[in-house]
C-alpha positions as CSV (number, residue, x, y, z in Angstrom):
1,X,0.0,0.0,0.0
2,X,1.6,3.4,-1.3
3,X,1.3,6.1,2.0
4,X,0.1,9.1,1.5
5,X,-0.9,10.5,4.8
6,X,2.1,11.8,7.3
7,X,0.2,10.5,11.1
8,X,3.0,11.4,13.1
9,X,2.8,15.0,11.7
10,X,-1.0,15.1,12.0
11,X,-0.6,14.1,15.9
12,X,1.8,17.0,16.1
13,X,-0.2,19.3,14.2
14,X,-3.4,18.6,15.5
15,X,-2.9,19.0,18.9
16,X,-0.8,22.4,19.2
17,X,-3.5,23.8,17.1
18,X,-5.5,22.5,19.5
19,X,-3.5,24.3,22.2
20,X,-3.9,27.3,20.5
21,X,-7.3,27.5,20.4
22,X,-7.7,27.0,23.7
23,X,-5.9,29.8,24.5
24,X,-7.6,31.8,22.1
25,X,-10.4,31.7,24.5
26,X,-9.1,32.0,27.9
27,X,-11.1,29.8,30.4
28,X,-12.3,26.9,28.7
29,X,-12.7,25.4,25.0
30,X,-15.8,23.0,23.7
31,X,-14.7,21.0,21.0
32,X,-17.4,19.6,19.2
33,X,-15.7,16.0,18.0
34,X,-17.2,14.8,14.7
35,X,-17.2,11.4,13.2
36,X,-15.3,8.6,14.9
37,X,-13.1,9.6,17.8
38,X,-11.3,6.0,17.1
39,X,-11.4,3.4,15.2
40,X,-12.1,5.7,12.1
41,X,-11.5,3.5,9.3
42,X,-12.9,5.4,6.5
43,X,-10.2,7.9,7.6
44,X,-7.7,5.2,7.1
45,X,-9.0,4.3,4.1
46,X,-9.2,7.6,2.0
47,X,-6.2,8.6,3.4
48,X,-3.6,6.2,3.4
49,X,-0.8,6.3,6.1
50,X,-3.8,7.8,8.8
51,X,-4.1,5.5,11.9
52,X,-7.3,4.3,12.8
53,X,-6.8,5.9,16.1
54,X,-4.8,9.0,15.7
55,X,-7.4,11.2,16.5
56,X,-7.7,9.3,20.0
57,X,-3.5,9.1,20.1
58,X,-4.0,13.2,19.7
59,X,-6.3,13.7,22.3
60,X,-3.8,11.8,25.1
61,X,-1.2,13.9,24.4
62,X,-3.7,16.3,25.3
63,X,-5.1,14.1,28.7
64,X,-3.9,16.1,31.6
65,X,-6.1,19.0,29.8
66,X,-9.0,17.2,28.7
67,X,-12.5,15.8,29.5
68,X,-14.9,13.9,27.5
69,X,-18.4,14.8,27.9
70,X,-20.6,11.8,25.7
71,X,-24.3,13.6,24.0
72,X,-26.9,11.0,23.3
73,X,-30.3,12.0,21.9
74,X,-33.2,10.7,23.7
75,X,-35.0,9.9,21.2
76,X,-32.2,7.5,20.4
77,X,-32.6,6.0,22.8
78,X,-36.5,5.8,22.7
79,X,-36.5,3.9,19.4
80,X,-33.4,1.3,20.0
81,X,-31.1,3.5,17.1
82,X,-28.3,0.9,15.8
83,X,-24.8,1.6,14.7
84,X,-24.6,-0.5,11.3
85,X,-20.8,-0.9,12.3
86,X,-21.0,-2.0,15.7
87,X,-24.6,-3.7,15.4
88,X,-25.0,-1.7,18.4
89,X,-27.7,0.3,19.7
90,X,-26.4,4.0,20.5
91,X,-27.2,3.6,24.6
92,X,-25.5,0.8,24.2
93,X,-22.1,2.1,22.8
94,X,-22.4,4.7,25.4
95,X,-21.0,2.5,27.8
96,X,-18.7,1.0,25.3
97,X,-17.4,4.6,25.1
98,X,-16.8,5.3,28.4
99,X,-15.1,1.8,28.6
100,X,-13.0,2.9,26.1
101,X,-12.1,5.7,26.9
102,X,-11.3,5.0,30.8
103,X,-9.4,2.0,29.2
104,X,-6.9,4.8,27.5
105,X,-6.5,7.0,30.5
106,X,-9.3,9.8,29.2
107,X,-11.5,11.2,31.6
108,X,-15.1,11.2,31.2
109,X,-16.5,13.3,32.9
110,X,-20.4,12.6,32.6
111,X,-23.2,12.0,29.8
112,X,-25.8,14.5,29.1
113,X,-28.9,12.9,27.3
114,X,-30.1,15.8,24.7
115,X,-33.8,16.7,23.6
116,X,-35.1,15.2,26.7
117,X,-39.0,15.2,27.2
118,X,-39.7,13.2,29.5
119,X,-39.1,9.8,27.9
120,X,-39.3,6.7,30.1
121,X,-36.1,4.6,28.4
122,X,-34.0,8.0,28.6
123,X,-35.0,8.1,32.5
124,X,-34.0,4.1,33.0
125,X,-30.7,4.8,31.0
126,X,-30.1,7.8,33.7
127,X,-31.0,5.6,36.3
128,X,-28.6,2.8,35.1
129,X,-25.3,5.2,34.5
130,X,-25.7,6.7,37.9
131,X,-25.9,3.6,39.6
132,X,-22.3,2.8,38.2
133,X,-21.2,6.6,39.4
134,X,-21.4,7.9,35.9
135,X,-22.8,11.3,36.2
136,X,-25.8,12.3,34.1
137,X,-27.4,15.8,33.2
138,X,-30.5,16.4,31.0
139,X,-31.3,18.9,28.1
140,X,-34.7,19.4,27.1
141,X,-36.3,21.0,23.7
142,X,-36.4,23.9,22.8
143,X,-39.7,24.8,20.6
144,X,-38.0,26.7,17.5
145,X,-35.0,25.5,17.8
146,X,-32.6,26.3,15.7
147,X,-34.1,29.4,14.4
148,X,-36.1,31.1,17.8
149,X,-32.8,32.9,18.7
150,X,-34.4,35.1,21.4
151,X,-35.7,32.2,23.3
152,X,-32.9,29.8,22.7
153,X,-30.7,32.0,24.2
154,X,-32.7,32.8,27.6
155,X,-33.8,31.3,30.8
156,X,-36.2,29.5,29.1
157,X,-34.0,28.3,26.0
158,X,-30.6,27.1,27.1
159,X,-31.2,28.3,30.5
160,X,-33.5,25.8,31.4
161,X,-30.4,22.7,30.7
162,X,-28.8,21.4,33.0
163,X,-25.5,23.2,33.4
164,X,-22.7,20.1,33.2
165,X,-20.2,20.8,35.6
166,X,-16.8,20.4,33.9
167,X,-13.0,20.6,35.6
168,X,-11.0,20.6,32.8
169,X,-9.7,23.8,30.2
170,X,-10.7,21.1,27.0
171,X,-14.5,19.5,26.9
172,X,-14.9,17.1,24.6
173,X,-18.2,16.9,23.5
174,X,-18.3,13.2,21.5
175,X,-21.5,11.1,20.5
176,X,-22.5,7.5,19.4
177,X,-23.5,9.1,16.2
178,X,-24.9,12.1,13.9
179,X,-28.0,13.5,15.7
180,X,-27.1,13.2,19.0
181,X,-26.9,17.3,19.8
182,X,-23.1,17.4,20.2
183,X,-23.0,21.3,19.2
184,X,-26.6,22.2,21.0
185,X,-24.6,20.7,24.0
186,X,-21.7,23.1,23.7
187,X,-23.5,26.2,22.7
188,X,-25.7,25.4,26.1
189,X,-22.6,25.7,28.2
190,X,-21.3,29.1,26.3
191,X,-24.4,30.0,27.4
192,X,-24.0,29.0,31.0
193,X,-20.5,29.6,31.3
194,X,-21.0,33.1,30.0
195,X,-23.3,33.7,32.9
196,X,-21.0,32.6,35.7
197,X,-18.0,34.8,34.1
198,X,-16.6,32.1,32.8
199,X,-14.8,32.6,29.0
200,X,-15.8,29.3,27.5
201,X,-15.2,29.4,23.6
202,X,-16.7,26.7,21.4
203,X,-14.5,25.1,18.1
204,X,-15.4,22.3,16.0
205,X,-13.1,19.0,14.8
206,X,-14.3,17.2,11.8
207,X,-12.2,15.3,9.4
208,X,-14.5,15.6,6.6
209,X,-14.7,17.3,3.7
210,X,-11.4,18.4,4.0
211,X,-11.2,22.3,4.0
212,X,-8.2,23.5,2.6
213,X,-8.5,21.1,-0.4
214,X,-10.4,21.3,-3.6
215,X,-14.4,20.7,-3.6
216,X,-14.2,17.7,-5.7
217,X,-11.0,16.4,-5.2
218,X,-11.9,12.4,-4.6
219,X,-11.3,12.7,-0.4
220,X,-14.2,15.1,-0.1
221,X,-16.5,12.9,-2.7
222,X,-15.8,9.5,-0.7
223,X,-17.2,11.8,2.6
224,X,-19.9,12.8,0.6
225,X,-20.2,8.8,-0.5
226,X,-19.8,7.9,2.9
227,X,-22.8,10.2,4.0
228,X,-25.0,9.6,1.1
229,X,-28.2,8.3,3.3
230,X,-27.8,11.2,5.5
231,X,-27.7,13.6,2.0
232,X,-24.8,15.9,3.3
233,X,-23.3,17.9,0.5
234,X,-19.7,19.7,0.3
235,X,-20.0,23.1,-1.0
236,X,-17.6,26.5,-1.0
237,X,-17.9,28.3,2.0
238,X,-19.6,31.2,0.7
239,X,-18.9,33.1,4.6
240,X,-15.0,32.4,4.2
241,X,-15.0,33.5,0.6
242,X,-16.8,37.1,1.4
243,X,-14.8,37.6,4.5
244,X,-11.6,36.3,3.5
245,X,-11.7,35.9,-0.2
246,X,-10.4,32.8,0.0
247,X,-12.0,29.4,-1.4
248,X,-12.3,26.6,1.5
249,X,-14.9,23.7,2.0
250,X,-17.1,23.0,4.3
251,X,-20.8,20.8,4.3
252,X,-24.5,22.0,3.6
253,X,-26.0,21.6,7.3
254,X,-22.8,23.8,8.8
255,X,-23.3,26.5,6.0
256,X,-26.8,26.5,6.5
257,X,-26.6,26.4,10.0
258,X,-23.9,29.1,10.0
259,X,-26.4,32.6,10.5
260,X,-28.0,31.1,13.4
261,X,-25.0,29.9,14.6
262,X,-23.8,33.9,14.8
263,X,-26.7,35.0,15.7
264,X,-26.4,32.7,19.3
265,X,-23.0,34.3,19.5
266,X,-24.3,37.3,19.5
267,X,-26.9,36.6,22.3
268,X,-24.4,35.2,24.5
269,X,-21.4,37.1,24.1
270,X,-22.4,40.1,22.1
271,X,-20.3,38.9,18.7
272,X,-19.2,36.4,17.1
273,X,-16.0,35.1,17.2
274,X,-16.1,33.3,14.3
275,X,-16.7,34.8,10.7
276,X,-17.4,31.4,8.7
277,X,-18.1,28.0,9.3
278,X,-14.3,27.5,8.2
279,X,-12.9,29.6,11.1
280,X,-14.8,27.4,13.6
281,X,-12.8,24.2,12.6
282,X,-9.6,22.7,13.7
283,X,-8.8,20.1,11.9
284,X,-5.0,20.2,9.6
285,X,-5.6,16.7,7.8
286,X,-5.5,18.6,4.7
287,X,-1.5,20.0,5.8
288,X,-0.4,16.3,6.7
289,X,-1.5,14.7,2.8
290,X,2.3,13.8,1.6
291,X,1.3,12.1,-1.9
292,X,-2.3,13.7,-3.7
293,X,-1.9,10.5,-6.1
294,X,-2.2,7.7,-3.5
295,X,-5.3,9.5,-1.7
296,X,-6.6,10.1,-4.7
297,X,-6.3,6.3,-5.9
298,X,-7.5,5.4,-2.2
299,X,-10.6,7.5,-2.1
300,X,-12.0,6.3,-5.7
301,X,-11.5,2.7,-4.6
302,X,-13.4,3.9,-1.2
303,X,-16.4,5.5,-3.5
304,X,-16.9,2.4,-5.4
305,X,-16.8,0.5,-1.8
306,X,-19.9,2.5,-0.8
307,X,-21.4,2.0,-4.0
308,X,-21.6,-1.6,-3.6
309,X,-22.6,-1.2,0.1
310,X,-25.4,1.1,-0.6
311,X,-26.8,-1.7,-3.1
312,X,-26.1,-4.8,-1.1
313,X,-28.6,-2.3,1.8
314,X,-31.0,-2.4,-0.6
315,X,-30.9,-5.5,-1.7
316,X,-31.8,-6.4,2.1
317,X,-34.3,-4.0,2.4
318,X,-32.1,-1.6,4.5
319,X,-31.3,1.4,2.1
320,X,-33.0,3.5,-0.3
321,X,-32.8,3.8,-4.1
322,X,-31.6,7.9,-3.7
323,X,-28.5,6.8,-1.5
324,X,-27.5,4.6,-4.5
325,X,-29.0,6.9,-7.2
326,X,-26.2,9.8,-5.2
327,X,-23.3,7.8,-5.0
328,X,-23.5,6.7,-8.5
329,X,-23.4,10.8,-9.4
330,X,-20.1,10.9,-7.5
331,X,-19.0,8.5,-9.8
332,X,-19.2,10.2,-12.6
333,X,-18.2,13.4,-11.1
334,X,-14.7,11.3,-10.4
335,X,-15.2,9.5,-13.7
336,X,-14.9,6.2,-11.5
337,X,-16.5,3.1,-12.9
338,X,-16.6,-0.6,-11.3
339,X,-14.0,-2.0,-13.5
340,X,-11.5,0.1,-11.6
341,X,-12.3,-2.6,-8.5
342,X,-10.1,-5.4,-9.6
343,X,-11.4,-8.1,-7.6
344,X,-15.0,-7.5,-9.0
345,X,-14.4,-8.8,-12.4
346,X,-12.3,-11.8,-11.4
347,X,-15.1,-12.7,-8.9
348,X,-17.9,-12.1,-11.8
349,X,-15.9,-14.2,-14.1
350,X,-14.9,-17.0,-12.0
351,X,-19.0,-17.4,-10.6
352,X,-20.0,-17.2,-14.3
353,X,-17.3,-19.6,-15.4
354,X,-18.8,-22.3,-12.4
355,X,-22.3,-21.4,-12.6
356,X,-22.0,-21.0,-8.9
357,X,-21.0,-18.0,-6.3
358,X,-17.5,-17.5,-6.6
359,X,-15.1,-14.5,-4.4
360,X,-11.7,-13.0,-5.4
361,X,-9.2,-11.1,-2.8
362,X,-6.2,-9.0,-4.4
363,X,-2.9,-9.4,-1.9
364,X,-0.7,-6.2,-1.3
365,X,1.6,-7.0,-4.7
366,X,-1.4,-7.4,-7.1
367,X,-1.9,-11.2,-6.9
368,X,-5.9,-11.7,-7.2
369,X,-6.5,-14.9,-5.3
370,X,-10.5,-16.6,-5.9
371,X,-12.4,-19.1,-4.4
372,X,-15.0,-21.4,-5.7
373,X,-18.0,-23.0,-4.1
374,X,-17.7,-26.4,-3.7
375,X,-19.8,-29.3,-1.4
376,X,-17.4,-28.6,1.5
377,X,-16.9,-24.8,1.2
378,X,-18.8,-21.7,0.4
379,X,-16.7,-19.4,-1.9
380,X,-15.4,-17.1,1.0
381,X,-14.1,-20.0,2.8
382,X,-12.5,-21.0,-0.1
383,X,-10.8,-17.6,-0.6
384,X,-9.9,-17.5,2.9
385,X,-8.2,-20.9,2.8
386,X,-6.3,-20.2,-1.0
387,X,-5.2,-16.5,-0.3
388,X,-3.4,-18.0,3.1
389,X,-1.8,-20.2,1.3
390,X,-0.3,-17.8,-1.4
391,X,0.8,-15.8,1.4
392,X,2.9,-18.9,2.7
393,X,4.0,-20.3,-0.1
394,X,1.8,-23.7,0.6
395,X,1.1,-25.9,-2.8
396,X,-2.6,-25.4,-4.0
397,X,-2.9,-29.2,-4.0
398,X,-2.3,-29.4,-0.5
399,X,-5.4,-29.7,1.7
400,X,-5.1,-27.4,5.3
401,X,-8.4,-29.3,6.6
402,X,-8.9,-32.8,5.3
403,X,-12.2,-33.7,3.9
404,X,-12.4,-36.2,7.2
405,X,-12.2,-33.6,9.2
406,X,-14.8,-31.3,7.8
407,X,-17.1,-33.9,7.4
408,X,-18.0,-34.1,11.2
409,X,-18.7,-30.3,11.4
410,X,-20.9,-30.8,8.5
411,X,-23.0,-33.7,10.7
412,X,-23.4,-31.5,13.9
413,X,-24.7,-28.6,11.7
414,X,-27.3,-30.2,9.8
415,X,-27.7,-33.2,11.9
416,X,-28.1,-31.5,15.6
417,X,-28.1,-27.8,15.0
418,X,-31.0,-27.5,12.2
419,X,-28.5,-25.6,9.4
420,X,-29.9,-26.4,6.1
421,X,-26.4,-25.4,4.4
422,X,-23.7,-28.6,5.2
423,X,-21.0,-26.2,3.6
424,X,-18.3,-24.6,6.3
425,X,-18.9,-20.3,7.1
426,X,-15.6,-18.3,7.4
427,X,-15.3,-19.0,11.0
428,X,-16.3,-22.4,10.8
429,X,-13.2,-22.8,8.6
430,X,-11.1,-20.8,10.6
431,X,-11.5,-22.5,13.5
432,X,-11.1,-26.0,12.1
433,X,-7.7,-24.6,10.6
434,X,-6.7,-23.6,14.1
435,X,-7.5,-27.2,15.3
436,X,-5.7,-28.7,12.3
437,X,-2.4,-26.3,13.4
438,X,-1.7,-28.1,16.2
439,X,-0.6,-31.2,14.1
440,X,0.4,-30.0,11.0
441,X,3.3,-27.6,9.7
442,X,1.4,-26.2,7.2
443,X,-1.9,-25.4,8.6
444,X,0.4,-23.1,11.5
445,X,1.9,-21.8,8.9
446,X,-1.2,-20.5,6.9
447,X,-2.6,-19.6,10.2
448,X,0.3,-16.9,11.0
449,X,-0.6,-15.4,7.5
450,X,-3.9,-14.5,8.6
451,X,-2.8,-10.7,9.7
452,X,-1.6,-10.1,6.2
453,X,-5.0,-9.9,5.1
454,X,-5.8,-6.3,6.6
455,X,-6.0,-3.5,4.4
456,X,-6.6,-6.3,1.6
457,X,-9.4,-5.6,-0.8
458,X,-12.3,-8.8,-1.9
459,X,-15.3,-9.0,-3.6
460,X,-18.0,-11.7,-3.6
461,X,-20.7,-12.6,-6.2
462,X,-23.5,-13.1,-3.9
463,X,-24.5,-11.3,-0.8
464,X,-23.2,-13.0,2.2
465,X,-24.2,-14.0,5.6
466,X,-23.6,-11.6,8.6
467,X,-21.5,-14.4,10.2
468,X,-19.2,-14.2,7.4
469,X,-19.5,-10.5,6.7
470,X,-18.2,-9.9,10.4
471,X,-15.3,-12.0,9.9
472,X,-13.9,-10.1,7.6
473,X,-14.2,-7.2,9.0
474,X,-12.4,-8.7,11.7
475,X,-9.8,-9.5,9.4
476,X,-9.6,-6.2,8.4
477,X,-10.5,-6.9,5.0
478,X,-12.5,-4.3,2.7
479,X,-15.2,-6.6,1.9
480,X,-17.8,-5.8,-0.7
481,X,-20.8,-8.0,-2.6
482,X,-23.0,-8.0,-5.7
483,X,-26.2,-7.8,-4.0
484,X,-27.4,-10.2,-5.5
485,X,-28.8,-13.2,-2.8
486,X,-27.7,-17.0,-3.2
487,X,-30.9,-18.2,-3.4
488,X,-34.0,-16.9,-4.2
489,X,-36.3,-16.9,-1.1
490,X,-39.0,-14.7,0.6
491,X,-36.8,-14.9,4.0
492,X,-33.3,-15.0,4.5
């Protein structure tokens, strides 16, 4: 994989600007903390070289400063809302948050649940994170809100929060997911803070679109792929153009949201501080990009990704025809087509070639490995089992599970656990390798080449089962499907 991010000067970038904006303000900064605070893969995707946790890595060069406030909308919490990748719901990874975070020597400080009316499963979710000494405040709604200014910003408006009681000169203000009120949250402690005498200032950190480079440079169109069911848009920051007369993007709902934005400012402090959407970030991704080609190569690969994963949602019933109808406009933006997705066409051609669902993974030189469906094995099995042993160097003849031995698993699932399919999952597989690598050379050896597989790309001809979908995300592998399913059937 060709780098061409710089992590060790984003971590030193990102955190003296950090510094500096704190200072900026005096007292206390609110940073509003957009997208994945770790484990941000699409970051790591688009831009090549960008650690899946260097945002988190940042932030505990910045502990003995910091607190983490977590914002979680109660209607969230009403109506059981899932993270797709976690298969979580969002009270749920609250606690895996906090876990997290203690885990890494952060401080969280408390939750606030946000748009609170009096639900029922927000009050039991209260009642449970106090019981484990997790502090809790409540936010309520605000009829108007965002555009009743003069009652937002009154007794009645932000007035009426509870005011979370912070210790630290940097609050964190991080979420499950979008929605959850992470800037309402920090605009309601301006407002408090304000009236104590406190100089609080709030600043935003989002990865995505990239400011400081060009609109549609393939980076800001994989965000906008990336956020196609939640129809954000890039667009020039027409606040930062008139005041500075410079060209930098931001995304529709902060532009949009921008005048009212001011005009709370205003109400708490007199002026704003800020004269564009721009000035309110902080993130310098766009100063740490070391080779344009390599991101740009990443992020078309990462478009055609979400391409195939808003059609395999839809193909389940889970997405809608406008995600996909979007994403295939960013295609031809970025003149990206399919055939640029190497493994599709060797998977397509191998399942056409057998007449039965077939998979192909390309390795880190350009070696496109495939798997077959056969009696014993699905096709992802297969390409599990084949890639490891191109990675060490093991004959193709050679068999890493016997037929003996995966006849037996075959018996227990149909025979005493009801499965209707006798052929072996991903982690069926995997785990009867494991057991073989205790006796023989080369099944240990294909086992230790397991790790290699991260960062690999693969492509299926069929949809496949969650089981196997999870494992290789485990595996780190950037997994997509045809959405077509195996077998026609009203229930899956």
């Amino acid at each position: 994989m060709k780098f061409g991010f710089d992590n060790n000067k984003y971590l030193t970038m990102q955190s003296e600007h950090i510094k500096e904006r704190i200072s900026q303000f005096g007292d206390k900064l609110y940073l509003e903390f957009g997208g994945k605070l770790f484990d941000d893969y699409h970051a790591s995707r688009v831009l090549p070289g960008f650690e899946p946790d260097s945002k988190l890595r940042m932030l505990m060069q910045l502990s003995d400063q910091a607190e983490i406030v977590i914002a979680i909308n109660a209607a969230d919490i009403e109506k059981n809302k899932i993270r797709h990748d976690l298969g979580i719901t969002y009270d749920v990874d609250v606690f895996r948050l906090i876990q997290s975070f203690t885990d890494k020597g952060l401080y969280v400080g408390s939750v606030v649940i946000t748009q609170y009316s009096g639900q029922n499963s927000a009050d039991l979710f209260k009642s449970k994170l106090e019981k484990m000494g997790i502090k809790v405040y409540r936010h309520y709604t605000i009829d108007g809100y965002p555009s009743n200014v003069s009652l937002i910003v009154s007794d009645e408006g932000y007035g009426r929060n509870d005011y979370i009681e912070t210790t630290k000169p940097l609050v964190i203000i991080t979420a499950p997911g979008p929605g959850s009120g992470k800037m309402a949250t920090c605009l309601s402690q301006l407002y408090h803070e304000n009236k104590r005498g406190i100089k609080a200032g709030y600043a935003k950190f989002e990865t995505f679109p990239v400011w400081n480079i060009p609109l549609k440079h393939p980076v800001n169109l994989a965000y906008e792929a990336a956020t196609a069911d939640l129809n954000d848009v890039n667009m020039i920051d027409p606040f930062h153009l008139e005041a500075y007369g410079k060209t930098t993007v931001n995304y529709n709902r902060d532009v949009e949201i921008f005048p009212v934005l001011s005009a709370i400012f205003e109400g708490i402090y007199g002026e704003c501080p800020y004269k564009s959407p721009t000035d309110m970030g902080v993130n310098m991704a766009g100063f740490c990009v070391v080779d344009d080609e390599a991101c740009r190569e990443a992020s078309m690969q990462e478009i055609i990704r979400r391409y195939y994963q808003a059609l395999s949602r839809l193909a389940r019933d889970m997405g809608s025809k406008e995600e996909v109808y979007k994403i295939e406009l960013l295609m031809k933006q970025a003149k990206i087509t399919t055939e640029m997705r190497k493994v599709v066409n060797a998977a397509s051609q191998l399942a056409e070639e057998k007449g039965s669902p077939a998979a192909a993974l390309e390795l880190d030189d350009g070696t496109i490995v495939t798997g077959k469906t056969t009696n014993l094995l699905g096709a992802s099995a297969a390409l599990l089992l084949n890639a490891v042993k191109v990675l060490g160097n093991i004959p193709h003849d050679i068999h890493l599970i016997s037929p003996s031995a995966i006849e037996p698993i075959q018996k227990l699932k149909i025979n005493y656990l009801g499965s209707k399919n006798p052929r072996l999952h991903t982690d069926e597989v995997l785990i009867a390798l494991s057991a073989c690598a205790a006796a023989d050379p080369n099944a240990q050896v294909a086992l230790e080449q397991l790790p290699k597989l991260k960062g690999r790309e693969a492509h299926t001809s069929v949809l496949l089962s969650d089981v196997d979908v999870k494992v290789f995300k485990k595996l780190g592998v950037n997994l997509t499907c045809e959405p077509i399913y195996e077998e026609k059937k009203i229930y899956h």
